[in-house]
N, C-alpha and C positions, 0 to 999 in steps of 0.2 A: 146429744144425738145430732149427727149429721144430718141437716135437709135441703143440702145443697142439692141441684138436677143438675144431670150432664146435659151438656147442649144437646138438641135435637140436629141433627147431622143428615140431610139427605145424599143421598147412593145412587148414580143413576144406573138402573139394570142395562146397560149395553155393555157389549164386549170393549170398547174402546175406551172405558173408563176401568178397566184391570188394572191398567197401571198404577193409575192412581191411585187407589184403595189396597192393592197386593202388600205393601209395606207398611199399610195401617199393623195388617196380624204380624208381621216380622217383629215390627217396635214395641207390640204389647198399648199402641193407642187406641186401637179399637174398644179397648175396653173402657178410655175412658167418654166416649160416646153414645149417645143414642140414635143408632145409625139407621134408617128411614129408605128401604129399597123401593124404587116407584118408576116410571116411563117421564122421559123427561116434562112433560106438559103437564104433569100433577105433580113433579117436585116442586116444580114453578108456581105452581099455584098455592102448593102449601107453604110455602117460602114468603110469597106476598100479602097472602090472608094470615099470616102468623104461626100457624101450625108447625113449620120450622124457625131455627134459629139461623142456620151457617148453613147454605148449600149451593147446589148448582142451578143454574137458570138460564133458558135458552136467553139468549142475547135478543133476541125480540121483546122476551119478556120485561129484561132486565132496563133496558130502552123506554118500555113502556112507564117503570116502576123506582125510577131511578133515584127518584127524590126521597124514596123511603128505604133506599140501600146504600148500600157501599161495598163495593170490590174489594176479594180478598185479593193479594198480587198474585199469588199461584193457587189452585193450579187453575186449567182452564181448556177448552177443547178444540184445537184451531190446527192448522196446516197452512204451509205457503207451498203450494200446490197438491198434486193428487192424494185423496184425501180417503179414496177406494170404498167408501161407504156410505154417501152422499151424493147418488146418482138421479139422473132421467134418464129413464129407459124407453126406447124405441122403436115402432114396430119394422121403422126401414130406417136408411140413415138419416141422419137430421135436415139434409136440406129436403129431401122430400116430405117432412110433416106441412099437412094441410096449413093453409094460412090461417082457420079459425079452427083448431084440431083441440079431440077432446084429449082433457088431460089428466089424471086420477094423482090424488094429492093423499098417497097412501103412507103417512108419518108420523111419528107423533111430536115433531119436531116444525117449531113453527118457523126456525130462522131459515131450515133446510125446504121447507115450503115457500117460504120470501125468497130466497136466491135463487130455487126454481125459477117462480115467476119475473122476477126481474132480470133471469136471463132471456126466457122464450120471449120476454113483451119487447125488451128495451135491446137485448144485443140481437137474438136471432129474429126480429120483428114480427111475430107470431101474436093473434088475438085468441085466445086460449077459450075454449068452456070448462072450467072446472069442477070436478066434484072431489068430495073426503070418499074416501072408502078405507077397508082396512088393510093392516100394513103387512100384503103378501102379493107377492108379483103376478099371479094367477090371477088373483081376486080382480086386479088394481086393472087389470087388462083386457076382461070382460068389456067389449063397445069399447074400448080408449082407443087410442096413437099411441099416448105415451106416459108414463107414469113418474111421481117425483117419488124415488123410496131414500129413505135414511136407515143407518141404523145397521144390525146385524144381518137384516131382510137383505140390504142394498150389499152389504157383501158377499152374502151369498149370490147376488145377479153379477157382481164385476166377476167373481171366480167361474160362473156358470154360462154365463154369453158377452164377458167383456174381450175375450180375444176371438170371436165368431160362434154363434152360433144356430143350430138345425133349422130353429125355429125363426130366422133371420131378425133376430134382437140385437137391437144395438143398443150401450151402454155409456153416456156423457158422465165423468166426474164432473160436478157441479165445481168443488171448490179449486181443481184445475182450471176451469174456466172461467172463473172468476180472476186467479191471479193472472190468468189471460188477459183480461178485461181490463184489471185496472193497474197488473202490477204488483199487486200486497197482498198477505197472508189474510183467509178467513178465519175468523174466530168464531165456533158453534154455536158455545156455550161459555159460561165464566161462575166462579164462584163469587157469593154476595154473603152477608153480615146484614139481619134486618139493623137499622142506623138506632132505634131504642135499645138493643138487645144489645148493640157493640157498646152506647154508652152506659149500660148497666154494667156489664162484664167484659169489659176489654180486657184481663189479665184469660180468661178463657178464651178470648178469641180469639190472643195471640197465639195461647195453645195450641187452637185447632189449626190455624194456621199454618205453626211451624210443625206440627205432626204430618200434614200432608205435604209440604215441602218436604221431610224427608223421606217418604215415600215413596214419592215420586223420583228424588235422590237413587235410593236404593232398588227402585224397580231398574232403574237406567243401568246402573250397577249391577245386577242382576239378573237380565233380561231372557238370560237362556234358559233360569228355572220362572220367571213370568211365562215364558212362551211355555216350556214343559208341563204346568199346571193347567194352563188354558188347553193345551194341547189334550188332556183327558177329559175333556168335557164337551170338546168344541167340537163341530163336524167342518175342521179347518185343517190344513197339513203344518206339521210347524215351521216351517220355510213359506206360509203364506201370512200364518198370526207375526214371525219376526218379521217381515214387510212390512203387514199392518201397525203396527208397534211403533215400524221406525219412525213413518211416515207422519204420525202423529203429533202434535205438540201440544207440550201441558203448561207453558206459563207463557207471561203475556212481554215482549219484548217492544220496545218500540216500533218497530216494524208493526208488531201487532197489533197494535194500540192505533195508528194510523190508518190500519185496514178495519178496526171496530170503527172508528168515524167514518170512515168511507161508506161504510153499510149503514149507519146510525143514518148520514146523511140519501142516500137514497131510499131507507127503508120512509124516508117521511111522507114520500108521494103514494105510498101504499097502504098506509099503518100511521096511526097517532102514537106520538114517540115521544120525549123529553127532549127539547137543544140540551145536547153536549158542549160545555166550555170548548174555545178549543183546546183548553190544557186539561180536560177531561178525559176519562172520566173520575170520579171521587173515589180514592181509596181508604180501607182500612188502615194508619199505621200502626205496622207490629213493632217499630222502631222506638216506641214512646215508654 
């Protein structure tokens, strides 16, 4: 009798991670997983407390958590510029927010929260009050200025008031303004390998590995029945999901590895984090 378990696999439920997963069912790998749907803040945590084996994790987390992970090389959740679902939204244009304006941190995303604030403090020199609330742009706007949304939320505000509108909202892509800032691609999220679980079964964790490598291969390859499937479930037009789609990046390139320390490095004045080597950070090899 077989009593081997498939890895525990988390899924983040955003629209922005289709691609990724879309060619798990093409290849027939899905099946060999146990694949774990959650908002990205509690994949991260089941990931760190054990609960998963192989998944995704906001780059904050992974910062915080680093010495008991390791990077898989793909895939991963990043753009070098407009990023269309990664916004601060506001109630006039930015240089008129308040110099201590309140600001609704409605995300479930804690790097998309970090980049918020590291821009209104440090670039647009803004001393913020902040609260959590939840992640819907009504809610987030009750008393606010201006709100940080992520996610499927924040798409729906870039498509709804990012080229003007009624209600005079304006709409900052964050991880545009960041490659503003310093230059280099943000990276969301990344996938990790708890570091026991890799050295127990690295021959499975090549697997998962290279099953979402080609996924992400073949969603790219694909992309007009990626968009076509999304497109019957989504309240998006499909000339706004292939945008979204393109805009997106799923593996980590030097470039992008450069703009992970750039974050890693200012996220330290805000957040207790791990030093990153600078030939960090540690990956899985699938090459071994």
């Amino acid at each position: 009798m077989n009593n081997a378990r498939r890895p525990r696999v988390g899924h983040i439920a955003f629209l922005n991670c289709m691609p990724i997963y879309w060619g798990l069912a093409r290849t027939g790998a899905l099946l060999e997983f146990d694949l774990r749907r959650d908002a990205p803040d509690e994949l991260s945590r089941q990931l760190v407390e054990g609960d998963l084996d192989i998944g995704p994790i906001t780059l904050v987390e992974y910062l915080r958590h680093s010495d008991e992970l390791l990077l898989i090389p793909d895939p991963a959740v990043a753009a070098d510029g407009p990023v269309l679902s990664v916004n601060l939204v506001t109630r006039g244009p930015l240089a008129d927010l308040p110099a201590e304006p309140r600001v609704s941190l409605a995300s479930f995303s804690r790097t998309g929260v970090l980049l918020g604030r590291m821009l209104l403090e440090e670039r647009y020199g803004r001393r913020p009050e902040y609260r959590v609330t939840a992640p819907d742009l009504d809610t987030a706007l009750v008393d606010a200025d201006a709100a940080v949304l992520i996610g499927d939320e924040a798409l729906h505000a870039f498509h709804e008031h990012g080229h003007g509108s009624p209600r005079g909202l304006h709409v900052l892509d964050l991880a545009a303004e960041w490659k503003d800032w310093t230059g280099l691609p943000m990276v969301f999220a990344v996938w990790a390998v708890r570091r026991d679980y890799a050295q127990a079964h690295p021959g499975l964790v090549k697997d998962v590995h290279l099953a979402f490598r080609d996924s992400v291969r073949l969603s790219r390859e694909e992309i007009d029945a990626v968009v076509a499937s999304a497109a019957r479930w989504e309240p998006f037009a499909p000339a706004a999901l292939a945008e979204y789609f393109d805009r997106l990046q799923f593996g980590l390139s030097e470039r992008h590895l450069a703009g992970l320390r750039e974050f890693a490095s200012r996220a330290a004045r805000y957040t207790e984090v791990k030093d990153l080597s600078p030939e960090g950070p540690e990956f899985f090899d699938s090459d071994r």
